[in-house]
C-alpha angles and dihedrals in degrees: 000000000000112000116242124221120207105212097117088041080056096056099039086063086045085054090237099136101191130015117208107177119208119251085253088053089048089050094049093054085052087236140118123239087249097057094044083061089053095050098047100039090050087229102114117126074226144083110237100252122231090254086052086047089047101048094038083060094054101039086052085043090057092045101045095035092098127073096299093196082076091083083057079078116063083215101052093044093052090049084048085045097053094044087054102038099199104078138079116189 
């Protein structure tokens, strides 16, 4: 059986609805968009590789390092939204 990953399942509970990396972001995790959308859909023909797991845990590390109650305030998210630049709650 395929293995699932759970990142949309991270940032629905986030309340970050859909997640759109820069082309720098992409760059840095070393993937197309095409395959982003594969990974966090779970609908690659492929397994996620140690260096895609790697570089998904750090990026999520970089994103999630700060205070994450301050997604609880609309204010505050949208403030978190526009810094990153990726995510729409």
């Amino acid at each position: 059986m395929k293995s699932q990953n759970y990142l949309k399942t991270i940032f629905d509970l986030k309340g970050i609805k859909e997640v759109k990396p820069t082309e720098d972001q992409l760059k840095s995790l070393n993937m197309t968009p095409h395959r982003f959308n594969q990974i966090m859909d779970n609908r690659g023909v492929n397994d996620l590789t140690v260096s895609e797991k790697n570089a998904i845990e750090n990026w999520l590390w970089d994103i999630f390092q700060e205070d994450i109650d301050i997604l609880k305030d609309p204010q505050e998210r949208e403030s978190f939204i526009d810094k990153h630049k990726m995510l729409k709650g």
